[in-house]
Every structure is written in C-alpha cells, then in structure tokens.
PyMOL commands that place a pseudoatom at each C-alpha (Angstrom):
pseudoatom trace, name=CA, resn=UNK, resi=1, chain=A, elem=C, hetatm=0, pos=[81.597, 190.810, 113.910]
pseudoatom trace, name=CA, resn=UNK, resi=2, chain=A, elem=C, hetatm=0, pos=[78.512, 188.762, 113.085]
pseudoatom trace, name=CA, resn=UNK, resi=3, chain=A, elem=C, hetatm=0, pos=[79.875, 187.349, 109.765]
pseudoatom trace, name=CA, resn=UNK, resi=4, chain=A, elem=C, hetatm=0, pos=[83.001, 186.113, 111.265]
pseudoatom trace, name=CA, resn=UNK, resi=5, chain=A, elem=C, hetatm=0, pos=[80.905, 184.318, 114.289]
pseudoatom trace, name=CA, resn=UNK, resi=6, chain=A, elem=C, hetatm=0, pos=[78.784, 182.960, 111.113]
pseudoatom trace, name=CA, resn=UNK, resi=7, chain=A, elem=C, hetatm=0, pos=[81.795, 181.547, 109.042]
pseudoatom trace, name=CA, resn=UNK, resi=8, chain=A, elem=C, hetatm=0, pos=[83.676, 179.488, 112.573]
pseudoatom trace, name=CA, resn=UNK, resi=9, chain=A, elem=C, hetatm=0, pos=[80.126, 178.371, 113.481]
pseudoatom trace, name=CA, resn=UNK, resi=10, chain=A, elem=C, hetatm=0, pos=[80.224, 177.184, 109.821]
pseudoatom trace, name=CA, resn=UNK, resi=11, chain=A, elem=C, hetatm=0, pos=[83.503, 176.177, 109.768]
pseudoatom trace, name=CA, resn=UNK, resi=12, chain=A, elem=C, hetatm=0, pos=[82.840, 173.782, 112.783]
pseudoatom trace, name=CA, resn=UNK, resi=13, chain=A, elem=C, hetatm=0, pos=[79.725, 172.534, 111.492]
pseudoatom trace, name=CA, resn=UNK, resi=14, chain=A, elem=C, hetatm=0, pos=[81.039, 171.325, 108.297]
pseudoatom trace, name=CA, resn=UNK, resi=15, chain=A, elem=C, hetatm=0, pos=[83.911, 169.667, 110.325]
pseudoatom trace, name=CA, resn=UNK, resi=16, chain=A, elem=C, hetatm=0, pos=[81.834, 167.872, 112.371]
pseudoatom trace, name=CA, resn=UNK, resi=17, chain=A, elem=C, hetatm=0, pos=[80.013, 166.567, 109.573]
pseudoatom trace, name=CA, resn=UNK, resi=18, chain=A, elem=C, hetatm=0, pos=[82.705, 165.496, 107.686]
pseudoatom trace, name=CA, resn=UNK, resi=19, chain=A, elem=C, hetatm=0, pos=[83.987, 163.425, 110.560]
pseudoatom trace, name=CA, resn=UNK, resi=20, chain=A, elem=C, hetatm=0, pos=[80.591, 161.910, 111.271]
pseudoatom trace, name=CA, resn=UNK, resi=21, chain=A, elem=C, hetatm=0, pos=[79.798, 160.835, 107.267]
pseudoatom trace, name=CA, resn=UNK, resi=22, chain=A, elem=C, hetatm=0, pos=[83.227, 160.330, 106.348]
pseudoatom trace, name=CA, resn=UNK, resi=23, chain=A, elem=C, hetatm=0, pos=[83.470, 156.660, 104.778]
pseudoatom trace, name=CA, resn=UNK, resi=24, chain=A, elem=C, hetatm=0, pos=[85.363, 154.221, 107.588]
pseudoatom trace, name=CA, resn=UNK, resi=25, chain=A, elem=C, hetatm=0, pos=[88.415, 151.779, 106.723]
pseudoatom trace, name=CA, resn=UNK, resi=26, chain=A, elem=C, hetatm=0, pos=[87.350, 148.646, 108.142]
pseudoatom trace, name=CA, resn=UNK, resi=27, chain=A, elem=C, hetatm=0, pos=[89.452, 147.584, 111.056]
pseudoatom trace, name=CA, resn=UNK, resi=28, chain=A, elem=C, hetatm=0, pos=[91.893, 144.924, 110.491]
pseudoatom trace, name=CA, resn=UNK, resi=29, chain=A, elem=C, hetatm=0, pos=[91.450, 141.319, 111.351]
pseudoatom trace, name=CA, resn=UNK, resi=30, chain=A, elem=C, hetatm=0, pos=[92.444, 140.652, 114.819]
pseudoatom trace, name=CA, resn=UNK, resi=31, chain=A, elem=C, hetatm=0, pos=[96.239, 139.378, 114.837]
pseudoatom trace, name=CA, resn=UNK, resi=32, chain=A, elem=C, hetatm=0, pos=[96.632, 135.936, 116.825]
pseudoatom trace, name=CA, resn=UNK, resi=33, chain=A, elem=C, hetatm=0, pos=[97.582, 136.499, 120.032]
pseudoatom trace, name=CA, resn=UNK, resi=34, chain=A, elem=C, hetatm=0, pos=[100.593, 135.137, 121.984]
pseudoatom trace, name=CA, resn=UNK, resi=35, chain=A, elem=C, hetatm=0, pos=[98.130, 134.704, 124.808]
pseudoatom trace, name=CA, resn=UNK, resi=36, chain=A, elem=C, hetatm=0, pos=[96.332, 131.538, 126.417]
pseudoatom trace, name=CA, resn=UNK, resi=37, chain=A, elem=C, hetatm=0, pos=[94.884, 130.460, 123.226]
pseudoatom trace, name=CA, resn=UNK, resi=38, chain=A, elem=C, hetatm=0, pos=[91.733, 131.679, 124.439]
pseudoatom trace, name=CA, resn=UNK, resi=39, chain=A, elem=C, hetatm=0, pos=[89.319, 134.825, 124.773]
pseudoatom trace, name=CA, resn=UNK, resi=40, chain=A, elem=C, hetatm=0, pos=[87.795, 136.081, 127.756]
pseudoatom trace, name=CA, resn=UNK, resi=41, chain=A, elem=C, hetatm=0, pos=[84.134, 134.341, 127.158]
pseudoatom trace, name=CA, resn=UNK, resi=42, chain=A, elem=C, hetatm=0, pos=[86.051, 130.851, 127.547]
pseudoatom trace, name=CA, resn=UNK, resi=43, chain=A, elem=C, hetatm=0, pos=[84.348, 129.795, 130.557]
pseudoatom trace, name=CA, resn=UNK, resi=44, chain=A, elem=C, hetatm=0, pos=[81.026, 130.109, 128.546]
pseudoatom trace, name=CA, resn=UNK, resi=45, chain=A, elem=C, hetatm=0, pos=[82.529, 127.947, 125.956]
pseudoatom trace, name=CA, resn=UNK, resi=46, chain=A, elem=C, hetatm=0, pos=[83.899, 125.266, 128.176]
pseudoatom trace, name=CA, resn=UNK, resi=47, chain=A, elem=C, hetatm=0, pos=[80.126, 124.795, 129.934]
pseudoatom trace, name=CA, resn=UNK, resi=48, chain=A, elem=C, hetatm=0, pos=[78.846, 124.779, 126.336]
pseudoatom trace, name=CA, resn=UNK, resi=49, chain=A, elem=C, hetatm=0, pos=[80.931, 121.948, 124.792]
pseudoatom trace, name=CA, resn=UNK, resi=50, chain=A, elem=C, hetatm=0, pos=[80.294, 119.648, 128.266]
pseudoatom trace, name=CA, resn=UNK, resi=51, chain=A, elem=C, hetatm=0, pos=[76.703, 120.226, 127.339]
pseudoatom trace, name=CA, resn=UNK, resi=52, chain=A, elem=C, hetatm=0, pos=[76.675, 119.027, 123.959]
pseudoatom trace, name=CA, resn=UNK, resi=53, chain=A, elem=C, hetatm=0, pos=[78.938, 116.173, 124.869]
pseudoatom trace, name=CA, resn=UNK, resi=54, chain=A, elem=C, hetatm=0, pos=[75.967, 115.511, 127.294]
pseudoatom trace, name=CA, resn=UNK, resi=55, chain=A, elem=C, hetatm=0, pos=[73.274, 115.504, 125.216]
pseudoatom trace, name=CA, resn=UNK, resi=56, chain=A, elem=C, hetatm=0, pos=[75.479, 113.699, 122.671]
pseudoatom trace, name=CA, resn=UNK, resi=57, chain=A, elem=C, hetatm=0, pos=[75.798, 111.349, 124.708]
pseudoatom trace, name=CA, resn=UNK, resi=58, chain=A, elem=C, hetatm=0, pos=[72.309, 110.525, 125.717]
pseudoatom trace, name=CA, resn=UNK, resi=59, chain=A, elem=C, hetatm=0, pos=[71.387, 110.640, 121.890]
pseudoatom trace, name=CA, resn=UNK, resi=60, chain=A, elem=C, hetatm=0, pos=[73.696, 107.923, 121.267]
pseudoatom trace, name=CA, resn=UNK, resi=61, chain=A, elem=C, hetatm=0, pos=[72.439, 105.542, 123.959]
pseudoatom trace, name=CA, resn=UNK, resi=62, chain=A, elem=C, hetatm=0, pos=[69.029, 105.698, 122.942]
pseudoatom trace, name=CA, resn=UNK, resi=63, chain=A, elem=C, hetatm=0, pos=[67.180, 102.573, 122.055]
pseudoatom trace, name=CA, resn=UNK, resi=64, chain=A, elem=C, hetatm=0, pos=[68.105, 101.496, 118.344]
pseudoatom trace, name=CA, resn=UNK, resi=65, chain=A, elem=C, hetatm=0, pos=[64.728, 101.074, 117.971]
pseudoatom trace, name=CA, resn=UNK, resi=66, chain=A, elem=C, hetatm=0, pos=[64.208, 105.218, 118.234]
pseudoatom trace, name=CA, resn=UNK, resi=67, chain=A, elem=C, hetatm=0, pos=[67.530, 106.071, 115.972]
pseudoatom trace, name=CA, resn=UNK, resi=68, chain=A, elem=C, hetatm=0, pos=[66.008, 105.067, 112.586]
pseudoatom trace, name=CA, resn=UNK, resi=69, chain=A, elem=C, hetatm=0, pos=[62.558, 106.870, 111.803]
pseudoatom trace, name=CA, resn=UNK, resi=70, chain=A, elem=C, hetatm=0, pos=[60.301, 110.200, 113.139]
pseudoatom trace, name=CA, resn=UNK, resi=71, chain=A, elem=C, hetatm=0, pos=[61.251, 112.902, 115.805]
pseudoatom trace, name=CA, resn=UNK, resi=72, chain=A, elem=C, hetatm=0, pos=[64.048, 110.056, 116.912]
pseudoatom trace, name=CA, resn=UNK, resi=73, chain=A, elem=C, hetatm=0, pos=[65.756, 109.961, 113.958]
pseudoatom trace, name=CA, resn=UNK, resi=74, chain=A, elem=C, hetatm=0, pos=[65.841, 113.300, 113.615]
pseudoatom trace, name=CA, resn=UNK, resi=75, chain=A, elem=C, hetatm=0, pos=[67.209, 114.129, 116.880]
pseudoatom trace, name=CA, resn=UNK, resi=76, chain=A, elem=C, hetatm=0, pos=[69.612, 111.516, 116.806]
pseudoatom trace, name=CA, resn=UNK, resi=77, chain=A, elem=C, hetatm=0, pos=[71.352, 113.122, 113.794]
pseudoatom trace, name=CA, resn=UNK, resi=78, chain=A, elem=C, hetatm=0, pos=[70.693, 116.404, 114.359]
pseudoatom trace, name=CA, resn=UNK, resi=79, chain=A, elem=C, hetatm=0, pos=[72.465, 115.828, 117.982]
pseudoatom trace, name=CA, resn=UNK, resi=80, chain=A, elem=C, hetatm=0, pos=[75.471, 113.973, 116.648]
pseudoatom trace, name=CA, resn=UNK, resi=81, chain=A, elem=C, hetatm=0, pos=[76.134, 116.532, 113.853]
pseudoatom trace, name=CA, resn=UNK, resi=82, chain=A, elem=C, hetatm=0, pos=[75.835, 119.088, 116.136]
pseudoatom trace, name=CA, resn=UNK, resi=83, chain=A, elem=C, hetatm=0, pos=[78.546, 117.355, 118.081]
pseudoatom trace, name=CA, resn=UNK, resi=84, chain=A, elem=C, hetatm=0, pos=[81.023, 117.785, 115.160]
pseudoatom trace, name=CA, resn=UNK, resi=85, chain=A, elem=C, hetatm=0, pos=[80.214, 120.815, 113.876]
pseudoatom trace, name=CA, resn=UNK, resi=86, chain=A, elem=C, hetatm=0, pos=[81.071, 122.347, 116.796]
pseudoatom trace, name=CA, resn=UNK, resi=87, chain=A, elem=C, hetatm=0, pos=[83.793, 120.147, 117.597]
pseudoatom trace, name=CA, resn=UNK, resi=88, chain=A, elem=C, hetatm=0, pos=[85.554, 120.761, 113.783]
pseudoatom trace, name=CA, resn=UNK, resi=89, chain=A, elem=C, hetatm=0, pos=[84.473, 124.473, 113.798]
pseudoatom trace, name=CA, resn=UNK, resi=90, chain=A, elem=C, hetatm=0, pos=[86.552, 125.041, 117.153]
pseudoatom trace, name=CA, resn=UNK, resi=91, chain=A, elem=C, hetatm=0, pos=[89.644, 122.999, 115.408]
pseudoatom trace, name=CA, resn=UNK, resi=92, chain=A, elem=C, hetatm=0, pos=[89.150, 125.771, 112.479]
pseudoatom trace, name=CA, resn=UNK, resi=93, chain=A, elem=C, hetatm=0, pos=[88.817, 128.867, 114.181]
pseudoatom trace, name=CA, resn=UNK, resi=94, chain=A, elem=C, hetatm=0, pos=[90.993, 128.479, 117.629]
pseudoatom trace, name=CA, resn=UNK, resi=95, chain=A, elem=C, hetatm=0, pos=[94.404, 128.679, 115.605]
pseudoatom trace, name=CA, resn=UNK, resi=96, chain=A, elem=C, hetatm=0, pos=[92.936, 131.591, 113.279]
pseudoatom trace, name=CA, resn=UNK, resi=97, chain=A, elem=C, hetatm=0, pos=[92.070, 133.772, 115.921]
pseudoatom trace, name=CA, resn=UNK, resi=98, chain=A, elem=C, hetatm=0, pos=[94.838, 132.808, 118.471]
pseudoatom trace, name=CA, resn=UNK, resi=99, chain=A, elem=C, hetatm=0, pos=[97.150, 131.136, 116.377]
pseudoatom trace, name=CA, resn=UNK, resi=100, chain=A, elem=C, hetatm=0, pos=[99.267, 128.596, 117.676]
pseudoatom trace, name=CA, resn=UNK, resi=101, chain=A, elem=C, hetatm=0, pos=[98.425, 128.509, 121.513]
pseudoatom trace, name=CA, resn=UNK, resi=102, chain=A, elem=C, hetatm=0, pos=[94.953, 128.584, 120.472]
pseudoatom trace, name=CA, resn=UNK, resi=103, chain=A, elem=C, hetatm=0, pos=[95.405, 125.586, 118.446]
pseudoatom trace, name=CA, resn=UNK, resi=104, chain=A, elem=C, hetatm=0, pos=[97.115, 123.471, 121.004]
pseudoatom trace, name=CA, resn=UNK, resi=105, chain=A, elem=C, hetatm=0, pos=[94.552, 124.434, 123.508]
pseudoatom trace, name=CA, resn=UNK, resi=106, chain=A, elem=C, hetatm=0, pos=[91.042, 123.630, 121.714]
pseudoatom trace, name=CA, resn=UNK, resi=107, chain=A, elem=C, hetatm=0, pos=[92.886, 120.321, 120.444]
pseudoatom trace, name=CA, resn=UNK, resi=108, chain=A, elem=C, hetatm=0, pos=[93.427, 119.212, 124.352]
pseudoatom trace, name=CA, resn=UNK, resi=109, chain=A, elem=C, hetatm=0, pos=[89.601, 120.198, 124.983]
pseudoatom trace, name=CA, resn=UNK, resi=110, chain=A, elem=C, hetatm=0, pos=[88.031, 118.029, 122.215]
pseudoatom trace, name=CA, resn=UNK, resi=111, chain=A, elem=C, hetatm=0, pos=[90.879, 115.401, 123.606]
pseudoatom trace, name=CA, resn=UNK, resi=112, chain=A, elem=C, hetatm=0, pos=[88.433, 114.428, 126.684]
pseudoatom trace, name=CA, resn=UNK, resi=113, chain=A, elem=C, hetatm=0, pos=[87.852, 110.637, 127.849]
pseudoatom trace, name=CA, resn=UNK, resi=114, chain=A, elem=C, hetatm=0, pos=[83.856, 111.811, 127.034]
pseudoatom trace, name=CA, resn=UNK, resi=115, chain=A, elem=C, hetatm=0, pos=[85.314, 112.928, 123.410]
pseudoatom trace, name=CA, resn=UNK, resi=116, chain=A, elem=C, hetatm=0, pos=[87.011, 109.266, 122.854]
pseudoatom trace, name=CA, resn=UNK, resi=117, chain=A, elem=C, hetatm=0, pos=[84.092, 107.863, 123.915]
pseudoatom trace, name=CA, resn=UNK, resi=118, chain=A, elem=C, hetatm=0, pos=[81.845, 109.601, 121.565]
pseudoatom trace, name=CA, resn=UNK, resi=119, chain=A, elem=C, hetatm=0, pos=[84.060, 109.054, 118.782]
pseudoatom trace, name=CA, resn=UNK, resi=120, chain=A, elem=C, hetatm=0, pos=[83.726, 104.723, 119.586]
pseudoatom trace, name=CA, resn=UNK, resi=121, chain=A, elem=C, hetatm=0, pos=[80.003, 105.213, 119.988]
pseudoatom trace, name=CA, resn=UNK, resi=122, chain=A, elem=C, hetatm=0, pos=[79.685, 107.106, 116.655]
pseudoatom trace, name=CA, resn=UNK, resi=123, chain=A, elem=C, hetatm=0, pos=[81.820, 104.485, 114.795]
pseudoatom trace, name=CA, resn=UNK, resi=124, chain=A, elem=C, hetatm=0, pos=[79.827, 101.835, 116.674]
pseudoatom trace, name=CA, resn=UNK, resi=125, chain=A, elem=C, hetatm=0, pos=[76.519, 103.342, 114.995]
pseudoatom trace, name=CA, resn=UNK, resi=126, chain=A, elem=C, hetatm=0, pos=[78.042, 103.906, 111.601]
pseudoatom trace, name=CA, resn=UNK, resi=127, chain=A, elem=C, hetatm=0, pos=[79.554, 100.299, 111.497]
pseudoatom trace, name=CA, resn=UNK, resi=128, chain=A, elem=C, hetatm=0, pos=[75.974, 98.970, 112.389]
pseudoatom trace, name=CA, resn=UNK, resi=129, chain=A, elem=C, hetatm=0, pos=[74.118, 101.510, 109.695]
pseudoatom trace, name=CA, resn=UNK, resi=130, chain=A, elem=C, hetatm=0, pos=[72.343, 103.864, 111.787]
pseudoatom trace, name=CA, resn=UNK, resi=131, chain=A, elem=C, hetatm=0, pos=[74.759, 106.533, 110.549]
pseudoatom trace, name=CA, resn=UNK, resi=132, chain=A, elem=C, hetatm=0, pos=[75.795, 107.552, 107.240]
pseudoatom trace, name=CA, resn=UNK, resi=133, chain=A, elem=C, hetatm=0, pos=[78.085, 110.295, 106.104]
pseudoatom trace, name=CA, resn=UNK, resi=134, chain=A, elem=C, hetatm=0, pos=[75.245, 111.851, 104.237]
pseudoatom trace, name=CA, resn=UNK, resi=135, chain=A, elem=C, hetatm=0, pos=[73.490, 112.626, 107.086]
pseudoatom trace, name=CA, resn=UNK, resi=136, chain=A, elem=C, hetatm=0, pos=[75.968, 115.135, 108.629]
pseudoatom trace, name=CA, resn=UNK, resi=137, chain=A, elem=C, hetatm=0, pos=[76.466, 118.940, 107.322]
pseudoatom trace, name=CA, resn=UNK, resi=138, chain=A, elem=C, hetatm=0, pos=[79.703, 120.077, 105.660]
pseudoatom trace, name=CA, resn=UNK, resi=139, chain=A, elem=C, hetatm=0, pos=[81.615, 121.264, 108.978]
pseudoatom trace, name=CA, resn=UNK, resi=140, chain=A, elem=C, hetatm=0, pos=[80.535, 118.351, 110.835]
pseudoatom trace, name=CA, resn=UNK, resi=141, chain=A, elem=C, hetatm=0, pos=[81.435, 115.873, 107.765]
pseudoatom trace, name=CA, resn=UNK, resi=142, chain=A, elem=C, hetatm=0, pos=[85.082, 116.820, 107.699]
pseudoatom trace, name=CA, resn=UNK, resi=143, chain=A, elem=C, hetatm=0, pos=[85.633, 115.320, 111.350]
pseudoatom trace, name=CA, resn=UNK, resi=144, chain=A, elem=C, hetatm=0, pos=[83.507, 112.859, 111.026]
pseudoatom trace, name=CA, resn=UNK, resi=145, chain=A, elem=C, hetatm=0, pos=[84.991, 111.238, 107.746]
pseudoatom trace, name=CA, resn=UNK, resi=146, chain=A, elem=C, hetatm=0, pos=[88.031, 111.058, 109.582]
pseudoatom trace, name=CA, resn=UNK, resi=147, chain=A, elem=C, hetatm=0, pos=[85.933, 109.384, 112.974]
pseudoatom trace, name=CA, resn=UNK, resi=148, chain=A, elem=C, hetatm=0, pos=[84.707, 106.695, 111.229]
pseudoatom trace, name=CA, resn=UNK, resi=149, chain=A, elem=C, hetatm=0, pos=[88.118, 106.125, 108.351]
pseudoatom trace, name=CA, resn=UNK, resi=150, chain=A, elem=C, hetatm=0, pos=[88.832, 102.543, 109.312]
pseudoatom trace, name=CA, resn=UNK, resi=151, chain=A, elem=C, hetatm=0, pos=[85.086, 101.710, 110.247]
pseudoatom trace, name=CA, resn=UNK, resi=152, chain=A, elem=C, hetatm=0, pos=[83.726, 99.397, 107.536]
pseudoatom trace, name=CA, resn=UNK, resi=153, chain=A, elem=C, hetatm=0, pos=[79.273, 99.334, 107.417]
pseudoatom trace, name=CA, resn=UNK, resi=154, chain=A, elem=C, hetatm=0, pos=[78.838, 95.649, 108.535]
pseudoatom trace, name=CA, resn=UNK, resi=155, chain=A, elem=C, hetatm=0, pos=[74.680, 95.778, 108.724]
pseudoatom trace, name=CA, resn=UNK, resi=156, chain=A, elem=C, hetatm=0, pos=[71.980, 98.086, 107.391]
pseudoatom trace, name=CA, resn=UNK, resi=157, chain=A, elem=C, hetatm=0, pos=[70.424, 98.404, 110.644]
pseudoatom trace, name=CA, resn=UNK, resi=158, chain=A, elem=C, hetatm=0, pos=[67.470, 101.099, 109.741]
pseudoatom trace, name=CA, resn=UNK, resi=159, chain=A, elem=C, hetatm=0, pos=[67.173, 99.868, 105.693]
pseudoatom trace, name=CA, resn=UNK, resi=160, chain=A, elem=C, hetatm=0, pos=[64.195, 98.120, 106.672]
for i in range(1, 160): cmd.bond("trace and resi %d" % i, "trace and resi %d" % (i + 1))
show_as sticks, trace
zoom trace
C-alpha cells in the first residue's frame, strides 16, 4: 500500500511542478476600451499635468536675463520640454490604450486656456531666440515643431 501512496504523492508533485515552471504566454495587449477614455489613476494624472503647466509657466516668465546661460538655462529648457513630452506622449498613448474615447478626451485636456497660453509664450521665446528646436528631446520635438510652424526667429536673443 506504501508504493501506491509513493507514486500519487509523486504524481502530484510532478504536477505541481510542471504548473509552477511551465513557460507562460504573455498576456495580450490590453484592447481599447469603449469606456471614458480614461483609467482609474486619472485623477493622479489630471493634478500632474496642472503641475507641470505650473511650473511651465513660471519657467517661461522668468527674467530673459536667466533663460540663456547656467542652472537658468538649463531649467528653462528642461521645464519647457518637459511640458511637451508629456503633453505629445499623452496624444500618443490615450488613443492606444483607450482608443477613440481616449483620444478625444486627452485632446480636450491639453486644450486648456493655460495650454494656449503656453503654446503663445513658447512661440514668443522661439521667435525672440531663446528657444531652438534642438534643444527639445524627440517626444517633445514632434509637438513642438508643430507649436512654433508659422513662428519665424526674428532676434538671436542668447547668441551673445
């Protein structure tokens, strides 16, 4: 009787073991939903983008003087191009991961007064030379390009 309590104790064990060690599918990308156009962490998202529209905001109203050389500089650009990498990175993903009600949603939150406004100031520092396309990343560049389009460099504001 021993044997046969030896060979189902074996049995199970090597069943077990095969499910645990088994090789996994990976799970399928996540369909677009026919929902809100958002996930459930929105609210998190929606504080995050008023705060960099904030501190946007402030880096583009600092004194010229600051936006053309040091720690200024830097955090001038590295503020603005934060601004539109998130910005074009939500325009990206929304629609992929809830398709089209996603897409219509994240275009009527980057569609704020504060988002027209930073779009005027940004041109307004491009168009004086204290911005250049160069100094943006590759996700921020693609919205930005099309920011500043019609805006034509009329001084070389930090060439000095």
């Amino acid at each position: 009787m021993s044997r046969v309590w030896f060979i189902v104790w074996a049995l199970v064990i090597w069943q077990v073991a095969a499910w645990a060690f088994a090789p996994q599918e990976p799970a399928p990308p996540a369909a677009p939903t026919g929902g809100p156009g958002y996930g459930s962490n929105e609210a998190i998202y929606v504080d995050g983008r008023a705060v960099v529209r904030r501190d946007t905001a402030v880096a583009l109203e600092r004194p010229y003087g600051s936006r053309c050389a040091g720690e200024g500089r830097k955090h001038f650009v590295a503020q603005v191009d934060n601004y539109y990498y998130r910005r074009q990175n939500d325009l990206e993903h929304y629609p992929k991961y809830f398709g089209k009600a996603g897409a219509d949603y994240i275009a009527g939150q980057w569609s704020t007064g504060d988002d027209k406004r930073l779009e005027r100031l940004t041109q307004e520092a491009y168009a004086q030379g204290y911005l250049a396309l160069s100094d943006f990343g590759e996700v921020g560049r693609k919205l930005a390009e099309t920011v500043v389009r019609s805006e034509r460099v009329v001084a070389h504001s930090c060439a000095s």
